[in-house]
Every structure is written in structure tokens, then in C-alpha cells.
C-alpha positions as CSV (number, residue, x, y, z in Angstrom):
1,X,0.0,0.0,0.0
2,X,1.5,3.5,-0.3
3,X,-0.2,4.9,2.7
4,X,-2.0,3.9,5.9
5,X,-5.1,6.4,5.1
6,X,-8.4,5.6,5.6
7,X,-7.2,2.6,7.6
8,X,-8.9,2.3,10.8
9,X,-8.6,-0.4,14.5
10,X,-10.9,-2.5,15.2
11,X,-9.8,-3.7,19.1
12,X,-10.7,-6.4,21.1
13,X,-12.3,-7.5,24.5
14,X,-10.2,-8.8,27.5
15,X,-9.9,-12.3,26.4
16,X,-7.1,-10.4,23.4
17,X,-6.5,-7.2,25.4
18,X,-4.6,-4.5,22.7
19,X,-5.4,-6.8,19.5
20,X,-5.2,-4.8,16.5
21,X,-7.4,-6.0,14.2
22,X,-7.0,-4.3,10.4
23,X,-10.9,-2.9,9.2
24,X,-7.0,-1.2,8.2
25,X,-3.4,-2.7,0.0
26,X,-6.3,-16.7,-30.6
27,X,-3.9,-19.7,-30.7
28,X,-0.2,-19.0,-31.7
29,X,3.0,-20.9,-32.2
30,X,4.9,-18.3,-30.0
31,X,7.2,-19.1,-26.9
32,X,7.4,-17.1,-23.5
33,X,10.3,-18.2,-21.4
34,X,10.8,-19.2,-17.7
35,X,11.3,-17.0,-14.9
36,X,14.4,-16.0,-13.4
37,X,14.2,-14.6,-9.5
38,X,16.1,-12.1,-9.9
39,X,14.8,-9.8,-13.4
40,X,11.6,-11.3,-14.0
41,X,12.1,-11.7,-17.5
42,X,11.9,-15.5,-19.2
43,X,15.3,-16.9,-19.8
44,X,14.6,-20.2,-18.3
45,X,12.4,-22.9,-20.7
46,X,9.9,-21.8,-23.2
47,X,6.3,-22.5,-23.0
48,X,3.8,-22.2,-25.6
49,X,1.1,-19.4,-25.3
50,X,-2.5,-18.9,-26.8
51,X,-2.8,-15.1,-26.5
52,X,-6.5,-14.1,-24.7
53,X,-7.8,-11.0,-25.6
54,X,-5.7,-8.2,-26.1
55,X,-2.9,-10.2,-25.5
56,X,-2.3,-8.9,-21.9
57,X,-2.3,-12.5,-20.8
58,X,-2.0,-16.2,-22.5
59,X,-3.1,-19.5,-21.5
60,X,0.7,-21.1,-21.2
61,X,-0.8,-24.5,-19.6
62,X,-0.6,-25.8,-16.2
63,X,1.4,-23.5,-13.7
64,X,4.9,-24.4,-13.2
65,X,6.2,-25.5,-9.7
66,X,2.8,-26.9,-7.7
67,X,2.8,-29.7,-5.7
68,X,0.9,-32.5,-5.5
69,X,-1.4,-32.8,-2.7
70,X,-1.7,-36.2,-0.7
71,X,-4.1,-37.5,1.9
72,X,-2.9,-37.7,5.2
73,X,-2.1,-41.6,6.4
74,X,-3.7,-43.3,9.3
75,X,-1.8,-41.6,12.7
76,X,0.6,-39.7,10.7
77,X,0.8,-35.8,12.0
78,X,0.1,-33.0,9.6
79,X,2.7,-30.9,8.3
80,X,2.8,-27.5,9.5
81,X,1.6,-25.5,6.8
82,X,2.6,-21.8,6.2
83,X,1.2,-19.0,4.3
84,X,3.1,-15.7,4.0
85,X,0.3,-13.4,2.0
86,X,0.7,-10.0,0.7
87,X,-1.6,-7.1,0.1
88,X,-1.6,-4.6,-2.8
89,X,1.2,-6.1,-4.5
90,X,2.9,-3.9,-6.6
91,X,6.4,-3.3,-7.3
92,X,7.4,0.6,-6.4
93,X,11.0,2.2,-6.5
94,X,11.8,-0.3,-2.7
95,X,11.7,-3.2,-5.1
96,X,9.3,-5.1,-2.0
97,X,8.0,-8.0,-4.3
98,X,11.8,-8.7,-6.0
99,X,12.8,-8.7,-2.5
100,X,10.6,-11.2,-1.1
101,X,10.3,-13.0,-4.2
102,X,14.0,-14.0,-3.8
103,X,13.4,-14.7,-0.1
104,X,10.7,-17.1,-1.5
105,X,12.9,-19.0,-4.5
106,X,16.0,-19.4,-1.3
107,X,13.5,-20.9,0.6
108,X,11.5,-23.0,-1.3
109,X,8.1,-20.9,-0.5
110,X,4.9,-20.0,-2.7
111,X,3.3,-17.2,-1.0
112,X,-0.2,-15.3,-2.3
113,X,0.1,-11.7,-4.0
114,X,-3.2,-10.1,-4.0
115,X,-3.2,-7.3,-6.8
116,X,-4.6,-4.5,-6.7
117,X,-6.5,-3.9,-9.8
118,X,-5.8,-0.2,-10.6
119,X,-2.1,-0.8,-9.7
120,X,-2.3,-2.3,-13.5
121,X,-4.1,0.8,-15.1
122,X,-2.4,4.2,-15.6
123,X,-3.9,7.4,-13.8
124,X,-4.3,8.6,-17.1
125,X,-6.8,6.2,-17.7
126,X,-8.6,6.3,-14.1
127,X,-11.5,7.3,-15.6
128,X,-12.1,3.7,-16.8
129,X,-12.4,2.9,-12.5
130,X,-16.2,3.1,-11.7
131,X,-16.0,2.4,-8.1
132,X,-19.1,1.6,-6.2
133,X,-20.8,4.5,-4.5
134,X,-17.8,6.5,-5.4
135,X,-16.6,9.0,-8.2
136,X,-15.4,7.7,-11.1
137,X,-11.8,7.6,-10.9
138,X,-11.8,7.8,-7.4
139,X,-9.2,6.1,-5.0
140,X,-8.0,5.4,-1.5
141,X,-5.0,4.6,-2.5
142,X,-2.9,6.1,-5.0
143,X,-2.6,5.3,-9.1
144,X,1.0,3.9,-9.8
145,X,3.2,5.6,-12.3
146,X,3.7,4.2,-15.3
147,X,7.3,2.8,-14.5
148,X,6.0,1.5,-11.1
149,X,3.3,-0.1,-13.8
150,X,5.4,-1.7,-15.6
151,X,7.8,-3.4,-13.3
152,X,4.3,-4.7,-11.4
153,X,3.3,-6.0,-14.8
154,X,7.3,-8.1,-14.5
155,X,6.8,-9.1,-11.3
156,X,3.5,-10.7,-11.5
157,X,4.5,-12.2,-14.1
158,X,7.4,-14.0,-13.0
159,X,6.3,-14.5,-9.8
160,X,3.8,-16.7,-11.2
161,X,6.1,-18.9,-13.6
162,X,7.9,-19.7,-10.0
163,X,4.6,-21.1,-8.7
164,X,3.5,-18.3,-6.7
165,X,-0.7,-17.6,-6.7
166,X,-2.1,-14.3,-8.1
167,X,-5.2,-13.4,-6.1
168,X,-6.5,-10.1,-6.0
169,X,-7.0,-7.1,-3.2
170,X,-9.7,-5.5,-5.3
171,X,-9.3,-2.1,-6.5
172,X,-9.6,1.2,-4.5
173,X,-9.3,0.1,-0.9
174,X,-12.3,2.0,0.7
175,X,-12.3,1.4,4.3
176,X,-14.6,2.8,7.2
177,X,-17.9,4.5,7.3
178,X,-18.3,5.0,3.3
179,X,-16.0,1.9,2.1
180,X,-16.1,-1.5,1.3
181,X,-18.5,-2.9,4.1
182,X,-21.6,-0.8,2.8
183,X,-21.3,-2.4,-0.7
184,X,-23.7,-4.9,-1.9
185,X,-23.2,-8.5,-3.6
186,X,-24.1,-6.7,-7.0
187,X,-21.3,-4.0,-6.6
188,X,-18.7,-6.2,-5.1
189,X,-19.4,-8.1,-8.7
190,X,-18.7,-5.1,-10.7
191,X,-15.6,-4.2,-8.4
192,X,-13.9,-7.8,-9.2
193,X,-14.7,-7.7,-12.8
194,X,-13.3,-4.2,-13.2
195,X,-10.1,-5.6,-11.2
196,X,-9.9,-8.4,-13.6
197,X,-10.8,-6.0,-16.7
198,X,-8.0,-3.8,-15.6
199,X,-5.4,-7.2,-15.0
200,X,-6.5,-8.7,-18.5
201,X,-6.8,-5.5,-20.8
202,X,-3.0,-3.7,-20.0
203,X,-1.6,-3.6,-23.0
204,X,-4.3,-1.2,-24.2
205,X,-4.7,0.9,-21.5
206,X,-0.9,1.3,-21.0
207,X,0.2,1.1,-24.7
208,X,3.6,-1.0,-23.4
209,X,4.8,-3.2,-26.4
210,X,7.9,-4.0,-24.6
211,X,6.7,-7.2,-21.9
212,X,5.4,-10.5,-22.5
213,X,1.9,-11.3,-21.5
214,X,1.0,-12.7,-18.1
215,X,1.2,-16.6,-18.4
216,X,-2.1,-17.3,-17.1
217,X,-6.0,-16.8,-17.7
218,X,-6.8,-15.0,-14.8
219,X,-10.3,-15.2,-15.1
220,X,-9.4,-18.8,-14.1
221,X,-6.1,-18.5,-12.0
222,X,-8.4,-16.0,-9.6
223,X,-9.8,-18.0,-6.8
224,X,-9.9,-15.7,-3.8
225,X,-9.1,-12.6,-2.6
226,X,-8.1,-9.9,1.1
227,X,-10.6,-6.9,0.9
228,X,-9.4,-4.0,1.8
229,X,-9.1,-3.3,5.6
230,X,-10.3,-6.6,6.2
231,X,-14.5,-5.1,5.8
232,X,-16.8,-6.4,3.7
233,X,-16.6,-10.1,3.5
234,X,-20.7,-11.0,4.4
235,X,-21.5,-9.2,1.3
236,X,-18.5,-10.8,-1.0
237,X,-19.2,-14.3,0.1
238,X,-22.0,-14.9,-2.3
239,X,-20.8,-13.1,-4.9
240,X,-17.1,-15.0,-4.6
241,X,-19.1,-18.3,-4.5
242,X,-20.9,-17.3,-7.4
243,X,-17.8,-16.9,-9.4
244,X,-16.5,-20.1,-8.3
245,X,-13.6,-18.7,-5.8
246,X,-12.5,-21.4,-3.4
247,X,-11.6,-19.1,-0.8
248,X,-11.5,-16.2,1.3
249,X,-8.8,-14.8,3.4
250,X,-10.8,-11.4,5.0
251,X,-11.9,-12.3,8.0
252,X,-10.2,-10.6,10.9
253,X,-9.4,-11.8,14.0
254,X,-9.4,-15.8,13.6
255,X,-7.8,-17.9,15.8
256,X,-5.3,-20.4,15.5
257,X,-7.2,-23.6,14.6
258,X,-7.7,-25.9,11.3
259,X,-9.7,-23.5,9.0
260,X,-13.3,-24.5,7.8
261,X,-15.6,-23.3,5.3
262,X,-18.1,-20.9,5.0
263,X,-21.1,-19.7,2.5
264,X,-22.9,-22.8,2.9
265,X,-19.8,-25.1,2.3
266,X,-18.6,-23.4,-0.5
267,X,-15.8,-21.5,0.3
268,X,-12.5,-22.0,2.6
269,X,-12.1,-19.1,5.5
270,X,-8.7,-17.9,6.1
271,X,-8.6,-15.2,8.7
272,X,-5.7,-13.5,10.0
273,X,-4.5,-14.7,13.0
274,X,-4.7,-13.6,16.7
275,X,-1.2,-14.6,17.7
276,X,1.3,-14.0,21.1
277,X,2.3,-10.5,20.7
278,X,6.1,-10.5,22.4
279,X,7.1,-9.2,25.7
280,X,2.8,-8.8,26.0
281,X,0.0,-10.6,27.8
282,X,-1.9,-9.9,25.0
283,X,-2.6,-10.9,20.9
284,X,-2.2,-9.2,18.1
285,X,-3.4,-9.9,14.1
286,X,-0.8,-11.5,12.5
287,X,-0.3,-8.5,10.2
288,X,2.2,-5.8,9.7
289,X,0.2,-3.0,10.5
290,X,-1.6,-4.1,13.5
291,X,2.3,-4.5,15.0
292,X,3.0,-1.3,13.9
293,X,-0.7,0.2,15.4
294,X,0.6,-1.9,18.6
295,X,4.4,-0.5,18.9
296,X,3.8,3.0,16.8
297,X,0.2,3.9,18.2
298,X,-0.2,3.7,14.1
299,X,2.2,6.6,13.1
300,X,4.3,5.0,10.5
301,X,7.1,7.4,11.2
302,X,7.8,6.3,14.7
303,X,10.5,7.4,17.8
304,X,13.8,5.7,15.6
305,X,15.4,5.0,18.8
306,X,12.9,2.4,19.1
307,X,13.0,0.5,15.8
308,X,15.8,-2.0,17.2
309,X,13.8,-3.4,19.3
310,X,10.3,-3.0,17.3
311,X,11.6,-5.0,14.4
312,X,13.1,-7.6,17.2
313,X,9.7,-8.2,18.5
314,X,7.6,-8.3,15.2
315,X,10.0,-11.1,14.4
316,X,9.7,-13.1,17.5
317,X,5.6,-12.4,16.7
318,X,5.6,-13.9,14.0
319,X,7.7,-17.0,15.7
320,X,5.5,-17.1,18.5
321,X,2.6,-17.6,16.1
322,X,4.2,-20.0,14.3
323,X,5.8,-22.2,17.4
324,X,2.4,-22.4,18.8
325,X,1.1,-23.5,15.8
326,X,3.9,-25.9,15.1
327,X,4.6,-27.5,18.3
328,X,0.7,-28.2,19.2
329,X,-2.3,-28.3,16.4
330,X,-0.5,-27.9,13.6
331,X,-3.2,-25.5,12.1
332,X,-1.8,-23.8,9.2
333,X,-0.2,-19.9,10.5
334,X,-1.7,-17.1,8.1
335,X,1.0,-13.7,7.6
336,X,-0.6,-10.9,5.9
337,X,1.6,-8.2,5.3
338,X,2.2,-5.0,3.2
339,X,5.0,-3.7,0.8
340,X,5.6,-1.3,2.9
341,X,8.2,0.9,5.0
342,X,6.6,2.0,7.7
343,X,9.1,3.0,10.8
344,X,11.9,2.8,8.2
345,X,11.2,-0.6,7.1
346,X,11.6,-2.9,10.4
347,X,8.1,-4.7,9.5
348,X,9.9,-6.4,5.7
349,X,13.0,-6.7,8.0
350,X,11.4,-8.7,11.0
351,X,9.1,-10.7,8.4
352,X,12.0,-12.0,5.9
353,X,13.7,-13.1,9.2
354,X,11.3,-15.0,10.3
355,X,10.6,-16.8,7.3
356,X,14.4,-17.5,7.7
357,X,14.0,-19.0,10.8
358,X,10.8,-21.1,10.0
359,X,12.0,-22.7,6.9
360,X,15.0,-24.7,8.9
361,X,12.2,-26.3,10.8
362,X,11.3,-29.8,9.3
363,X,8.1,-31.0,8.1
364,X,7.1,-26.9,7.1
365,X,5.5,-26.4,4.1
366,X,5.3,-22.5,2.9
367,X,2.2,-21.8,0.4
368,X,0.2,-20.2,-1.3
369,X,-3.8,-20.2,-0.4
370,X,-4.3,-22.0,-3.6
371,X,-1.8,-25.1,-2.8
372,X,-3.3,-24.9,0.8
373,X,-7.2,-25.2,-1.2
374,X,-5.9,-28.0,-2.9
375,X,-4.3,-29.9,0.0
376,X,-7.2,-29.3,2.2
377,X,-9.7,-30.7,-0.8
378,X,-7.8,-34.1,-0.5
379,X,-7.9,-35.0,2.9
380,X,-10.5,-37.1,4.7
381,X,-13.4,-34.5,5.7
382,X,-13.6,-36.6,8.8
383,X,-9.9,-36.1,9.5
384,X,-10.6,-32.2,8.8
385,X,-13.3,-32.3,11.7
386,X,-11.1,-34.3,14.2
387,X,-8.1,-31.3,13.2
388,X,-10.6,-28.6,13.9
389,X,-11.6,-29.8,17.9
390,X,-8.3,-29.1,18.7
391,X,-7.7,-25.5,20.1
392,X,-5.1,-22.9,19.7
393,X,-2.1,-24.5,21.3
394,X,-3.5,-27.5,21.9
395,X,-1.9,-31.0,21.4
396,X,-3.6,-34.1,20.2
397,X,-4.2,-36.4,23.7
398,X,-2.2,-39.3,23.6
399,X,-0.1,-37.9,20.2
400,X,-0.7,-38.0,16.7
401,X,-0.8,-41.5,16.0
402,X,-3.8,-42.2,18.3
403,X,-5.2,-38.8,17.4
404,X,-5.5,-39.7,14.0
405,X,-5.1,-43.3,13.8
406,X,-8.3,-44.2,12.5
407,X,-7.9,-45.3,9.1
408,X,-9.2,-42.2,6.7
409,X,-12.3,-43.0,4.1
410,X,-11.2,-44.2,1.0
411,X,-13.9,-42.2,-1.0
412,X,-14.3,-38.9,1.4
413,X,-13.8,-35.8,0.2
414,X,-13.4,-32.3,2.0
415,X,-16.5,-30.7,3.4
């Protein structure tokens, strides 16, 4: 996000004290290469294309680099999934998403960008942005420039050749009294096909003649979404199980157990986090700027004397989160985070060291939402259920292999 406007604090009772929760960014014969970490460009192995549409995108096949799911065995204890999530997504002068895509390729991760829409479409062209109960053109966050535009346009697309999911954070981030949570099923339709319009139509709206297409139909590759300040989500549920999404990761607050669905079945809830906030008796959301509403009072420009020891206990945060998780239920541990440099930057600094730190644990699997869908969708429903009586930091009684040693259905699937 370029700015913490319009974000607001949604705080909790006595049972999470100071918890900061965020209501808060035609066929063709051609090749497109591979994706190399470090320039986004393809250099690596071609793939055949079928331009779509314009030609702002291509169907290149299957995505490169995504594991194949497998059902749990009788007894055996899950692997401690972990997904490190990103709002807004776009690639500013900081160079955030190179950064953090490298982190990702040394570590073996996926990890979930969610684009912002207009972050593909020039201010020149903001006209084309109809936002619902808003001024055409209007935005809470800024328009990119054109540069900023185009190196997005890289990033995204390598980031998806090295297996990374695309979602989508929507398009002008309206939080608060006037934003997102007033908005009807109807409107939240027309804000996700204008995100989508803007994503697939680039090439004319920016006139850039110089980049590949994106590798993927994103009309299909899109199957969930963060809404802006985390508001909104009762009225984007139908709408996002109308369109087929699997998931939704909006939902503020959430604790530390095996996710479920919501929407009558249909679609997977992941909600950030309440996790053990540091050197407190209290949580905090499992996001960057609730840490920084915590430390900062929500000043992004905080007392530099302090930043030492801020980004010191954002990292050991986000370890606490993930120990808890890791050491007792297992339930996957949700990050959601911002390219951002708020209090000079100790929030990319504390997050890219913990993902150091919880990569050299064994059995840890870093995601995307997608891969964690598809896992998810292959286990034994009644193995999901037995997962989700178990609390936040609670251990299986007698271990794993009596926990879950009742052989799995052979024909179940997820509910």
C-alpha cells in the first residue's frame, strides 16, 4: 500500500486485550520463457502461449512449480503449513516483491500476492475505474506511475512462472464509514470484474509493447481474494461463490485452529491470526500494521530510537505464532503483510527473518492459499473435523498417531 489512510482499528475484549485487528493494500505458435528470480524476464524454458484477448495475458498450460497434494495416512501428524500473503502487490521504486520473491525462490516458498487492480491501469486512464458508491476515478490509495506499472506488470508475471498464486485485493481500498463494508453482492461483482478487466486489458490501457503477456487466464487463476481493511466479507461471500472462488482470506481476528468453510460449504475461511504479541500478555493480528498500530500507536514514522527493538519483537511475533502453531495443532499460520516501509522498514525486515528461521524447521511447508485449497480438498473430511476440535495451542491427547489413527475413508472428500 503506499499509505495507511483511511485505515482504521478494530480492538478487542479482555480475552485479546490490545489486539489490533486491520478494518485497516487466438492460438499462436509463439514461446514465453521461464522465470528467473532475480529480473523477472523469461530466460529459463519456453512455453507455448494462446494469446487471450488483447494479448495482456496467455493460457501457457498448467502452472509451473505446484505440488501435488496427498491425503494424510492413518496416525501420521500433519505438516505445519505456512502462508506468508501480501496485500496490494505492486512493485514501487523499494523493489518489495523482488525482495521477497528472492526470499521465497532461497526458501523454497509460494506465497499469495493479492493485486490491486488499478495498480495495472495508468492514472491517465482512471477514468475507466467506476468504483461503487464513489466518483469515477476515485481512490484510496494512490494510481502507480507508469514505471512503477510496468515493473508490477514483471513481477507478477514472473512471480507466477515460480509457482506463486495471483489473487486479487480489489481495486480502490475504501475502508470505514463510506467503504467497502456498505457495498452490496451486486457491486462487489462489478468491483472484481473491473479488477480483472484492468489485469487482463494492460496492453491497451498502457500502450507497453515492450513485456510478455501474463502466463495465465486470470479469469481462471483467480480463486480468492483480502478486501481492503479486512471489511466487507458478508456481502462478498455470495458473490465469490458465485464466481466459483474457493476461498476467502478477510476475516479478521481468527484464531489459530484448522480453517473450515463458510457460505454454505462453498468457500474456505482464512482469517488472519490472533497470535502471542512479544514481551505482551496480549494478541495481536498476524499482520504488519496491526504491530505497527501496537508499537507505533499507528504513526508509520515512529521514535527511531525504538525500531531495534520494534523489528526484534515483530519477528519473534511472528515465531510465537508459528511455534504455537507448530509444536501443538499444527493448524496452518496465516501472515498478511504489506510492501511497505513504515518506521523505516523494520516490518519487511522482522518478516523476511522469520521466514528464515521457520523454513529450517522440518516438516514446514510455505504456500500459497491455492496449494493450501488444494491440500485441504484431499484429505479425509472426517480427518478435517477431528483437526478442527483441537484449540489454539492444543496438542492431540495421547499424540498423533492415536489422534488420527483411525484409518481415513477411502472415497471422502473435503467438506
Amino acid at each position: 500500500m503506499n499509505g495507511i489512510s483511511r485505515r482504521r482499528v478494530l480492538t478487542a475484549g479482555a480475552t485479546t486485550g490490545a489486539l489490533g485487528a486491520l478494518s485497516a493494500c487466438s492460438s499462436g505458435g509463439l514461446s514465453l520463457g521461464g522465470a528467473s528470480p532475480s529480473d523477472g524476464r523469461g530466460t529459463a524454458q519456453a512455453r507455448t502461449l494462446k494469446p487471450i484477448g488483447d494479448g495482456s495475458t496467455a493460457d501457457t498450460g498448467a502452472q509451473p512449480k505446484q505440488p501435488k497434494p496427498e491425503r494424510l495416512k492413518p496416525g501420521q501428524r500433519p505438516p505445519q503449513f505456512v502462508v506468508f500473503s501480501w496485500d496490494g502487490a505492486g512493485e514501487l521504486s523499494n523493489q518489495l516483491f523482488s525482495r521477497f520473491r528472492e526470499a521465497a525462490a532461497r526458501h523454497g516458498a509460494s506465497m499469495t500476492f493479492f493485486l490491486s487492480g488499478i495498480y495495472t491501469l495508468p492514472e491517465s486512464k482512471k477514468h475507466l475505474y467506476r468504483p461503487p458508491q464513489h466518483p469515477v476515478g476515485a481512490s484510496a490509495i494512490g494510481y502507480l506511475a507508469d514505471r512503477h506499472i510496468h515493473a508490477t506488470l514483471q513481477q507478477v508475471r514472473a512471480a507466477w512462472l515460480e509457482g506463486h498464486e495471483i489473487g486479487t485485493h480489489f481495486n480502490g481500498h475504501f475502508c470505514g464509514s463510506d467503504g467497502v463494508r456498505r457495498w452490496s453482492p451486486a457491486e462487489w461483482r462489478s468491483e472484481i470484474e473491473q479488477a480483472v478487466r484492468f489485469v487482463t486489458e494492460w496492453k491497451t490501457n498502457t500502450g507497453f509493447t515492450d513485456l510478455d503477456p501474463l502466463p495465465f487466464d486470470y479469469r481462471k487463476e483467480l480463486i480468492g481474494g483480502r478486501t481492503p481493511c479486512l471489511e466487507g466479507q458478508s456481502s462478498l461471500l455470495p458473490t465469490a461463490a458465485d464466481l466459483g472462488w474457493k476461498y476467502d482470506a478477510s476475516s479478521p481476528g481468527g484464531l489459530q485452529i484448522w480453517p473450515g468453510k463458510v457460505q454454505g460449504g462453498r468457500i474456505w475461511d482464512f482469517p488472519l491470526q490472533s497470535i502471542p504479541f512479544s514481551g505482551h500478555s496480549f494478541q495481536v493480528l498476524s499482520m504488519d500494521y496491526n504491530m505497527m498500530f501496537n508499537q507505533s500507536g499507528g504513526n508509520p514514522l515512529g521514535d527511531r530510537s525504538r525500531y531495534d527493538a520494534w523489528r526484534a519483537q515483530a519477528r519473534d511475533t511472528y515465531l510465537a505464532g508459528f511455534r504455537r502453531a507448530y509444536e501443538t495443532n499444527r493448524a496452518p499460520f496465516f501472515v498478511g503483510n504489506h510492501f511497505e516501509r513504515w518506521n523505516g522498514g523494520i516490518y519487511m525486515d522482522a518478516v523476511e527473518d522469520a521466514i528464515e528461521r521457520i523454513a529450517g524447521h522440518d516438516e514446514v511447508r510455505m504456500v500459497s492459499f491455492r496449494q493450501l485449497v488444494e491440500w485441504l480438498e484431499a484429505q479425509d473430511p472426517a480427518v478435517l473435523r477431528k483437526l478442527r476440535t483441537l484449540a489454539p495451542g492444543q496438542s492431540p491427547l495421547g499424540g498423533w498417531a492415536e489422534f488420527l489413527g483411525t484409518p481415513a475413508s477411502p472415497t471422502g472428500t473435503a467438506a
